[in-house]
ZAZA-325286 format. One line per 8 residues: number of its first residue (from 1); their letters; for each residue x, y, z of C-alpha. Coordinates in nm, 2 decimals, always signed. Layout:
NUM	a	X Y Z ~ ...
***
This chain:
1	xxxxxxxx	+1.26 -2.62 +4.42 ~ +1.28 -2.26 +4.43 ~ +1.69 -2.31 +4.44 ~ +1.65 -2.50 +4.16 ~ +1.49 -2.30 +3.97 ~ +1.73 -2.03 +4.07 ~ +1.99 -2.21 +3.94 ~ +1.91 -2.27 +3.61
9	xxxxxxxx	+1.79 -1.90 +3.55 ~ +2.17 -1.79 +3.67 ~ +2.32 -2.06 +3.39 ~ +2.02 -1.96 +3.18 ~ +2.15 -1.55 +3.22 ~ +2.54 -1.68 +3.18 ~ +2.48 -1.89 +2.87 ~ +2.30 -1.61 +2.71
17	xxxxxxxx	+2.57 -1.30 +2.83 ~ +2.83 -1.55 +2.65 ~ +2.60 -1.57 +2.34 ~ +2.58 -1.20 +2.37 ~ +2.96 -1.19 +2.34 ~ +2.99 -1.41 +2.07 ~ +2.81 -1.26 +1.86 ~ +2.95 -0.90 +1.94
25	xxxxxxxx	+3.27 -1.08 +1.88 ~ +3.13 -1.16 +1.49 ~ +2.96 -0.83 +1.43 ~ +3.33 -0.66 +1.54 ~ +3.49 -0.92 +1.31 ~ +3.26 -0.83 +1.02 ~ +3.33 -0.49 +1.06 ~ +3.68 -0.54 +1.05
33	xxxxxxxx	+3.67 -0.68 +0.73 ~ +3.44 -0.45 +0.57 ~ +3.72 -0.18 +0.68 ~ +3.99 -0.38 +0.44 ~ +3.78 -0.22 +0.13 ~ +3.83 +0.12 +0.31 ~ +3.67 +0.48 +0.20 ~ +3.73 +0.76 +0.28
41	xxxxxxxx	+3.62 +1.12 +0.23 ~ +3.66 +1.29 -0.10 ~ +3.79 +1.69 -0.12 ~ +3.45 +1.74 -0.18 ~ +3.31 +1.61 +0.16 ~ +3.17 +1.25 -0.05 ~ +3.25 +0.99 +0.04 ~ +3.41 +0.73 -0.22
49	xxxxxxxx	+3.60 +0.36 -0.23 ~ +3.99 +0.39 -0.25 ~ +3.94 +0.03 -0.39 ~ +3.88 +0.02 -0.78 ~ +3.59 -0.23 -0.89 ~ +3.76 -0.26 -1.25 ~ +3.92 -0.58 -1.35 ~ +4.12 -0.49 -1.61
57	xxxxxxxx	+4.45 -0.54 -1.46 ~ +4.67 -0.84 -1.61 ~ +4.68 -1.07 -1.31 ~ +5.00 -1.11 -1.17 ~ +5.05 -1.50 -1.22 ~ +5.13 -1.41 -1.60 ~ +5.46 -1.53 -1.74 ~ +5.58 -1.16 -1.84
65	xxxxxxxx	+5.50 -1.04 -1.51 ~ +5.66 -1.36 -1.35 ~ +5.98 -1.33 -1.54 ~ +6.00 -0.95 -1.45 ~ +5.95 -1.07 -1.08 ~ +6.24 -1.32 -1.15 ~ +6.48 -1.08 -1.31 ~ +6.42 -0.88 -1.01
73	xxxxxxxx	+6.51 -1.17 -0.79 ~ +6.84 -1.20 -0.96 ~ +6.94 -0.91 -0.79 ~ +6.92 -1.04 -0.44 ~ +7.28 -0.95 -0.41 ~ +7.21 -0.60 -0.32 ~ +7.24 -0.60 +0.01 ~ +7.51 -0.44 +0.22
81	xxxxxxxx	+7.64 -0.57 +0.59 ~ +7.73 -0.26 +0.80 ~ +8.13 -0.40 +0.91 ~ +8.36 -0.66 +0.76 ~ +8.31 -0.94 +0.96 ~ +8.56 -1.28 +0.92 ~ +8.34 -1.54 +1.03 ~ +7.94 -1.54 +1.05
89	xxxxxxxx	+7.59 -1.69 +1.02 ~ +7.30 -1.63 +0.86 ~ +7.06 -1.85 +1.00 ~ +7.18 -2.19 +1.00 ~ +7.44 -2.13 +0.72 ~ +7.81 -2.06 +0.81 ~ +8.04 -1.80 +0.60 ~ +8.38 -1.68 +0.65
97	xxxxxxxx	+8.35 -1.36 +0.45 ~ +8.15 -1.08 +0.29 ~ +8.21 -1.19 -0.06 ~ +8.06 -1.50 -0.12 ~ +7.75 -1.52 -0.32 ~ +7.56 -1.78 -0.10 ~ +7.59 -1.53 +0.21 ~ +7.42 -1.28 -0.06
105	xxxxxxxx	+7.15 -1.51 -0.16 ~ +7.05 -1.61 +0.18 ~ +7.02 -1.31 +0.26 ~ +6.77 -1.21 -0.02 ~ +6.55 -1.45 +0.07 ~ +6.45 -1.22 +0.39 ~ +6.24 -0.96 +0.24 ~ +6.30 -0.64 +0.45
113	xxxxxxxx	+5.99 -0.44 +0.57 ~ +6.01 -0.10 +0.71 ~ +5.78 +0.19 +0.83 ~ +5.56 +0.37 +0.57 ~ +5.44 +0.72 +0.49 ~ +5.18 +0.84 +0.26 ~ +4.96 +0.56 +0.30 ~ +4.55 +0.58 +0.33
121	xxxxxxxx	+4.49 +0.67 +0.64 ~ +4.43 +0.40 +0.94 ~ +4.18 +0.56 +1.19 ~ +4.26 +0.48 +1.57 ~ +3.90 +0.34 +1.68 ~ +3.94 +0.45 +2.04 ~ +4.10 +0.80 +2.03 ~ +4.00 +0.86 +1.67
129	xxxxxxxx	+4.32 +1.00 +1.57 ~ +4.40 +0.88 +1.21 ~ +4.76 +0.80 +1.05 ~ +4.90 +0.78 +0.72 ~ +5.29 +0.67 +0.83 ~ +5.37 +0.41 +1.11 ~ +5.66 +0.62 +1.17 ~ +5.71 +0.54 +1.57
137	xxxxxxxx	+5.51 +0.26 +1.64 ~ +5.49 +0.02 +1.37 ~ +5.88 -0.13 +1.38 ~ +5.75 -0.45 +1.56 ~ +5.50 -0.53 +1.32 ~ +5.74 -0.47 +1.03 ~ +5.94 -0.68 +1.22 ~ +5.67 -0.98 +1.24
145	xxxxxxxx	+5.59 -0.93 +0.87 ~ +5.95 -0.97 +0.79 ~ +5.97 -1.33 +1.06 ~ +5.63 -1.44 +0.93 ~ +5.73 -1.37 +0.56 ~ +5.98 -1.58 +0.62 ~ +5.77 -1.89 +0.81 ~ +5.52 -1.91 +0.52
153	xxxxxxxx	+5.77 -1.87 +0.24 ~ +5.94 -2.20 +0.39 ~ +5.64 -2.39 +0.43 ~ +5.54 -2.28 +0.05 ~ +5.91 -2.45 -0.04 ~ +5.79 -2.76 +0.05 ~ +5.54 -2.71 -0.31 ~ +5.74 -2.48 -0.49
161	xxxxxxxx	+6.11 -2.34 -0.58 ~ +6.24 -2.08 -0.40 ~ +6.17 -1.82 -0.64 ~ +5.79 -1.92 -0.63 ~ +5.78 -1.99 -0.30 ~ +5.86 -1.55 -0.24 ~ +5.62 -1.47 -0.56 ~ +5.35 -1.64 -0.40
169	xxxxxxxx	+5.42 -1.54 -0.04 ~ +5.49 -1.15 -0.09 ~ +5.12 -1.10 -0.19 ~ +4.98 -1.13 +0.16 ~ +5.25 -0.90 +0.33 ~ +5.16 -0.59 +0.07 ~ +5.06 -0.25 +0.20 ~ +4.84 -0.17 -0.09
177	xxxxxxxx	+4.49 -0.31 -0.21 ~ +4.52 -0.63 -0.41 ~ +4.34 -0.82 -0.66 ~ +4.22 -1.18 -0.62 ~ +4.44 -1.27 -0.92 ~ +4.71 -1.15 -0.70 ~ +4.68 -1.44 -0.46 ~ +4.75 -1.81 -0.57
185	xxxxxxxx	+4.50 -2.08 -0.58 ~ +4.63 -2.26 -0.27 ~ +4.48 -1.98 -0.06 ~ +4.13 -2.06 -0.19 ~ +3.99 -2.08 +0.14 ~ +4.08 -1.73 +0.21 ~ +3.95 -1.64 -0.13 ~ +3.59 -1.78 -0.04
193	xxxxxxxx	+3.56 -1.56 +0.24 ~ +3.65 -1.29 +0.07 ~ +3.44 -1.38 -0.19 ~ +3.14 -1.42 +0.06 ~ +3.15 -1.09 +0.18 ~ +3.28 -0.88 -0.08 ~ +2.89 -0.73 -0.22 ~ +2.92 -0.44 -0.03
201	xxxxxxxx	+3.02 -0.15 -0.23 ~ +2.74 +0.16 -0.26 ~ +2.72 +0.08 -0.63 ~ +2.67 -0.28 -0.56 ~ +2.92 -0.36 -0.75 ~ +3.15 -0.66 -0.64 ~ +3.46 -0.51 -0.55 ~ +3.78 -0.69 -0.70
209	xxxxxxxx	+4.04 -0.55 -0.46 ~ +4.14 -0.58 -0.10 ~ +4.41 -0.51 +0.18 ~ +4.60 -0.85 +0.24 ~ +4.54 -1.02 +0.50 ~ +4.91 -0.96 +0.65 ~ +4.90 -0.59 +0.57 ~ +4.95 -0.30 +0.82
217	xxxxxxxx	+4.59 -0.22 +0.76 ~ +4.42 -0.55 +0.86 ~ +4.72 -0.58 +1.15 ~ +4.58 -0.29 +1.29 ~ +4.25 -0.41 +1.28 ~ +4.29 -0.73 +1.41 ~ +4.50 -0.60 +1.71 ~ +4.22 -0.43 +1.83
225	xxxxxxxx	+4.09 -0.73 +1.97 ~ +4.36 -0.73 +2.19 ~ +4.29 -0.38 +2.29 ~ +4.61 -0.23 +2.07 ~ +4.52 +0.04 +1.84 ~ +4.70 +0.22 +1.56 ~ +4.95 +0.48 +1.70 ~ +5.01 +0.23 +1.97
233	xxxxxxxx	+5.35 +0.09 +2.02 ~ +5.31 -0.32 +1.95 ~ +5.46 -0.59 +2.12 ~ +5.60 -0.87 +1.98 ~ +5.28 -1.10 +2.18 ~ +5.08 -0.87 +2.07 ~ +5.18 -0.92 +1.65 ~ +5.21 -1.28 +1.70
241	xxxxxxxx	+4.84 -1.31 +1.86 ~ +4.72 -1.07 +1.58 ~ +4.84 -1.27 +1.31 ~ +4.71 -1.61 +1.47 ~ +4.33 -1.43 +1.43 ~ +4.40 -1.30 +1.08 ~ +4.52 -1.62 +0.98 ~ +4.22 -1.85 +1.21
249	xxxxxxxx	+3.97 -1.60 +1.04 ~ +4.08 -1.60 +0.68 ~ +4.16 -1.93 +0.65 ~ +4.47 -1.89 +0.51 ~ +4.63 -2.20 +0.56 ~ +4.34 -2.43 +0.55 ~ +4.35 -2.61 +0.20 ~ +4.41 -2.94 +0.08
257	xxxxxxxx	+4.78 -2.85 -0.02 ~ +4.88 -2.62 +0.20 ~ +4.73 -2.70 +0.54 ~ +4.93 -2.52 +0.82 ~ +4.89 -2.34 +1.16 ~ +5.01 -2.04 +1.37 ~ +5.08 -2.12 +1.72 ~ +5.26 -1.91 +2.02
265	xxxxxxxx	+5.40 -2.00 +2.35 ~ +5.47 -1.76 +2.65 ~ +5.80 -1.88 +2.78 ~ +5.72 -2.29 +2.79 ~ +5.62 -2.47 +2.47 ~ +5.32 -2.70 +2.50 ~ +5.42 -3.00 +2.34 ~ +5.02 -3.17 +2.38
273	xxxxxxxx	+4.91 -2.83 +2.26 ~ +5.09 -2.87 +1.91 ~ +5.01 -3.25 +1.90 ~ +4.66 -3.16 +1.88 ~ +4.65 -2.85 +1.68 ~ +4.90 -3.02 +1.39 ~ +4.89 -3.39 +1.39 ~ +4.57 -3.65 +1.41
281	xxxxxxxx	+4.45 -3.85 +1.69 ~ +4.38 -4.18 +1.58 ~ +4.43 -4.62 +1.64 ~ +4.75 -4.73 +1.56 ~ +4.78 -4.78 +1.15 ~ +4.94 -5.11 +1.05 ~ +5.25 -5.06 +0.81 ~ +5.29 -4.63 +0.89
289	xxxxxxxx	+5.54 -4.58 +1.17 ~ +5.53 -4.24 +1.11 ~ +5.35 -4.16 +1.48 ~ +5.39 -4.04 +1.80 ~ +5.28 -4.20 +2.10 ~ +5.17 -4.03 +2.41 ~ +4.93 -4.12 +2.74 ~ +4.79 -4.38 +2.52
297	xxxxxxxx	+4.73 -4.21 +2.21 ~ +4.88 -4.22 +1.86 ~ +4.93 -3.94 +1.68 ~ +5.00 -3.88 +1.31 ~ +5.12 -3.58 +1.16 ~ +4.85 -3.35 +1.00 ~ +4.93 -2.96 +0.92 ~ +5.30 -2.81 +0.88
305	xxxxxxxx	+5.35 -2.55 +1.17 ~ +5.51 -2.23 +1.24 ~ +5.55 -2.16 +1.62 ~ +5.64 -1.83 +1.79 ~ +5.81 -1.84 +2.16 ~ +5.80 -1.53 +2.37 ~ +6.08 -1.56 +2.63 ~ +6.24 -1.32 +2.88
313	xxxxxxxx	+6.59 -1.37 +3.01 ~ +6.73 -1.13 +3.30 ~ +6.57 -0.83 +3.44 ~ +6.78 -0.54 +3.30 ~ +7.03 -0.73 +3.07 ~ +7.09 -1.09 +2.94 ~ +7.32 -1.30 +3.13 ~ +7.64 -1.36 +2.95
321	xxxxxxxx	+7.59 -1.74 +3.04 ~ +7.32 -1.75 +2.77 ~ +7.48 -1.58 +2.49 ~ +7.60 -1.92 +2.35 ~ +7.26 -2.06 +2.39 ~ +7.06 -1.77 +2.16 ~ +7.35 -1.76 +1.88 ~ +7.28 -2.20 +1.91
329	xxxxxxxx	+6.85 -2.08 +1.83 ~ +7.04 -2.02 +1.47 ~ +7.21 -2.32 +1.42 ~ +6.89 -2.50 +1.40 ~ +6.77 -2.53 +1.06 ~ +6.42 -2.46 +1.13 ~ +6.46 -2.17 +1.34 ~ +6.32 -1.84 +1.17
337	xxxxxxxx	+6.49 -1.60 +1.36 ~ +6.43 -1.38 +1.66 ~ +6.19 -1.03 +1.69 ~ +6.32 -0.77 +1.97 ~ +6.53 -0.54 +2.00 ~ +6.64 -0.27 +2.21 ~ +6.42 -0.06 +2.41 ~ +6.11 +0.12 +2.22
345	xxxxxxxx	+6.32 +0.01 +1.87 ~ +6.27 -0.34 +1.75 ~ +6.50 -0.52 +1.51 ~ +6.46 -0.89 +1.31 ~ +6.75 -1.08 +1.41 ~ +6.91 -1.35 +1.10 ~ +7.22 -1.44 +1.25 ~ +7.50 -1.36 +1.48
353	xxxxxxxx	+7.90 -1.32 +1.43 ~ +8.14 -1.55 +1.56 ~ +8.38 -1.35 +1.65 ~ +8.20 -1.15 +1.95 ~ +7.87 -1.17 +2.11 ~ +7.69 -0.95 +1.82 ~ +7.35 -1.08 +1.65 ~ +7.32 -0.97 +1.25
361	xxxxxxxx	+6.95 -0.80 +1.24 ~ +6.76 -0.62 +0.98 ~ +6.65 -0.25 +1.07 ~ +6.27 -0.17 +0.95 ~ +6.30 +0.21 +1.10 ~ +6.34 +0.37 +0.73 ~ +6.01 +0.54 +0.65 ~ +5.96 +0.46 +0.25
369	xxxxxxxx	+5.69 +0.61 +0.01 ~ +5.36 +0.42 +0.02 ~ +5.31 +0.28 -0.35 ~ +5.00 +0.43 -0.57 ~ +4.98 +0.18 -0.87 ~ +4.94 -0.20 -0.75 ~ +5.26 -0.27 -0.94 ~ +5.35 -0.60 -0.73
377	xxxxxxxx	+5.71 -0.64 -0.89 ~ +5.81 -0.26 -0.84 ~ +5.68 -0.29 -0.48 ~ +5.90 -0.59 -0.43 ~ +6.22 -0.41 -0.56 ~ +6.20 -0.19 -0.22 ~ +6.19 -0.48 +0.00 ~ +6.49 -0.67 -0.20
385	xxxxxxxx	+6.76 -0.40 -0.10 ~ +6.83 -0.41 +0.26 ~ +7.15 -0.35 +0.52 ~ +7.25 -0.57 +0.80 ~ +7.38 -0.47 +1.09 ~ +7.49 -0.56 +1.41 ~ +7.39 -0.55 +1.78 ~ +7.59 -0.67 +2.11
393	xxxxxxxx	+7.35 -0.88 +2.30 ~ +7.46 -0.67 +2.63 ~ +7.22 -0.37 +2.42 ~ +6.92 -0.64 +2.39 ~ +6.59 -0.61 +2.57 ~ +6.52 -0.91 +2.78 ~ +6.19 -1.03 +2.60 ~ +6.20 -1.16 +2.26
401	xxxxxxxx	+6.02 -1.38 +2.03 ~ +6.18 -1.67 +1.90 ~ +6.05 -1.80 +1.55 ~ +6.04 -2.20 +1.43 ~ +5.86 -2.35 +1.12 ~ +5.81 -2.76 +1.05 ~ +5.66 -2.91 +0.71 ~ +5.67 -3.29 +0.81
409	xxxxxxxx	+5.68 -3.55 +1.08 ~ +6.04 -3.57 +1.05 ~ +6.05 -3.17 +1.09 ~ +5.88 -3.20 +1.43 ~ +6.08 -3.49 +1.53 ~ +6.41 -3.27 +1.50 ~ +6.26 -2.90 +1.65 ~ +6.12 -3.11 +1.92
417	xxxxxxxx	+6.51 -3.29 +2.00 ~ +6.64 -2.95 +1.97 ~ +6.37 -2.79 +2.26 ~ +6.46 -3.10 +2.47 ~ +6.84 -3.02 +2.44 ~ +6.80 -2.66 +2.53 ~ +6.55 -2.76 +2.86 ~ +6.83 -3.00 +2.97
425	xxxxxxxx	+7.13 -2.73 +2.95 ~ +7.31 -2.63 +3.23 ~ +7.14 -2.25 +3.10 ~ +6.82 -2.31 +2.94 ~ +6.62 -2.08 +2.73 ~ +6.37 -2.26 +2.64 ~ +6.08 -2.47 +2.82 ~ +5.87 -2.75 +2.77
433	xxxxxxxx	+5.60 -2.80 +2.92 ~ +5.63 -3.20 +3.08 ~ +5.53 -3.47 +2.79 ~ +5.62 -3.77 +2.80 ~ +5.65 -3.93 +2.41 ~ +5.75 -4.24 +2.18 ~ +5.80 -4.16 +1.84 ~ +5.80 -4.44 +1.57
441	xxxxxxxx	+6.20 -4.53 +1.62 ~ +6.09 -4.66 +1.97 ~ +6.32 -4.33 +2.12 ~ +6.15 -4.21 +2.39 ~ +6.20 -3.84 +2.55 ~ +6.03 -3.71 +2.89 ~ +6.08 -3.34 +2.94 ~ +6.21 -3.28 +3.30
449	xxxxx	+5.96 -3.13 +3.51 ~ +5.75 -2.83 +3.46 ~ +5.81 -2.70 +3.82 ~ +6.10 -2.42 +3.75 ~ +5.91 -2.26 +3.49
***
């Protein structure tokens, strides 16, 4: 008896240490977020919000302010690729020379991110240290703005143009405080949380401006859960699990029309693991044949996806032998490109060049001047102009993150044929982890086994 008793005062302890933890976990959640409407001392030792509680600004959704954005789009042109090359991709699109407009356009569509100065100052929470420039440290998470910018962006073209589908998406990414008018209406999940805890300025006013939810700022903050800290050099796990929080805690994906989900993989993709995340378990449906069937169980497709894979490949270099294999990554339609770089210094790959064994990548190690005026269309002009350049993948670190986006059941269907082509080369890059399953056209696949992973 007295065992017994014993034993359920140890689960007793152990459920309430993990109740304990859950809700430090909240309380360091909440105080994240009460950090997005930051203060900071004034020059006369007061204290004061950098976050204006007026509302007088136009919102941004306005037709003058949306043809500005568009004339500003028209420039997309303005780009400028660091050699001549004869034959090239951008992503899945092939060119043969510098001149045509499509290679210009595609281009523009990649908003470029770089490091910042002059911002409001983002305090490191465990040395105390504070920063107002990323200068250093920050050229990862620029880079997974720029790769995640471009995931969302693509799942937003699935509702609107092209030019829409950047005007709504750029919002989120800024590094200044935003309005709520700033954010369209298929975010308003993320809007009623900010809504819910917004009462909190010393006035008690509501305050009507926040940092985005992909901004350095709220990066930072989020990363801290996974013990990184401003200052801190990121990893490209480390960006890809902070944005997964920021996007899980905010919301941002959860509404009616524009239901998605951030997943990442360490090496193998978990095919079970996206099945359950993005599609719905349920009986067969007379009449749809739009499933996938697996150890039983029918699945239907639910929420468009973006998926990050972290892979390493060699010790000190890549292997030649999978050179052919990365520039294939951008053949595939859905692939979003590829975060790494070289060693300390990390680059957004878009493409590679025929010709040799050189990637195209976008360079976010140019400092710019933090913007004062929440001027969304003169913020955007900075990110619009951009050089590409080139890297030899002998000069490439070994880990990288590989980016991939689907918006349908049919989208799945084709990333998932593509994974199972790369396991079965003779040089693989990616993994999958075994899963056997039948999609609707009776095809079946089953992944070799898991084993040499």
């Amino acid at each position: 008896m007295e065992n017994n008793d014993n034993k359920i005062n140890e689960e007793t302890n152990k459920s309430n240490e993990k109740n304990k933890l859950a809700d430090k976990k909240e309380q360091k959640m909440k105080e994240m977020f009460i950090n997005l409407f930051m203060t900071e001392p004034d020059s006369d030792g007061t204290t004061k919000s950098s976050i204006s509680v007026e509302d007088n600004e136009t919102p941004i959704e306005t037709p003058e302010k949306k043809e500005k954005f568009y004339e500003i789009l028209n420039h997309l042109k303005e780009f400028n690729l660091k050699k001549k090359l004869k034959k090239f991709h951008i992503f899945h699109h092939a060119f043969k020379d510098n001149s045509n407009d499509k290679i210009l356009y595609e281009i523009g569509k990649v908003l470029l991110f770089t490091y910042g100065k002059n911002f409001p100052k983002i305090e490191n929470k465990k040395n105390k240290k504070t920063y107002t420039s990323d200068s250093g440290w920050g050229c990862m998470v620029r880079c997974g703005q720029m790769i995640l910018f471009h995931g969302i962006y693509h799942l937003l073209k699935s509702t609107f143009d092209t030019k829409d589908a950047i005007f709504y998406t750029f919002p989120l990414f800024s590094n200044n405080p935003i309005k709520k008018e700033n954010l369209h209406k298929i975010f308003h999940k993320m809007l009623n949380k900010y809504n819910s805890l917004t009462n909190i300025s010393e006035t008690g006013q509501k305050i009507k401006e926040f940092f985005p939810p992909f901004s350095l700022r709220t990066i930072c903050d989020f990363s801290e859960l996974l013990d990184r800290y401003a200052g801190e050099w990121f990893s490209d796990v480390v960006t890809v699990e902070a944005f997964k929080k920021i996007s899980e805690y905010f919301e941002i994906f959860n509404s009616p029309n524009f239901n998605a989900k951030i997943m990442s993989f360490q090496g193998a993709i978990e095919i079970q693991d996206i099945l359950e995340q993005c599609f719905i378990e349920k009986n067969k449906e007379k009449g749809n044949n739009q499933f996938i069937h697996t150890k039983n169980k029918f699945y239907y497709f639910n929420k468009m996806g973006i998926i990050f894979v972290n892979v390493r490949i060699g010790l000190d270099k890549i292997p030649k032998e999978y050179y052919k294999g990365i520039k294939e990554l951008f053949n595939l339609k859905q692939c979003l490109g590829i975060i790494g770089g070289k060693t300390r210094s990390a680059y957004y790959f878009i493409g590679y060049n025929d010709d040799d064994d050189s990637l195209l990548y976008l360079d976010p190690h140019v400092a710019k001047e933090d913007d004062k005026i929440i001027n969304m269309n003169d913020i955007l002009e900075k990110h619009i102009k951009k050089e590409v350049y080139l890297l030899k993948m002998s000069k490439m670190s070994t880990a990288f993150t590989i980016g991939f986006y689907f918006r349908n059941y049919e989208e799945f269907l084709n990333l998932f044929e593509f994974w199972q082509k790369a396991k079965q080369s003779k040089i693989p890059i990616l993994g999958l982890v075994k899963q056997p399953i039948v999609t609707n056209d009776k095809k079946e696949y089953i992944d070799a086994d898991s084993d040499d992973f």
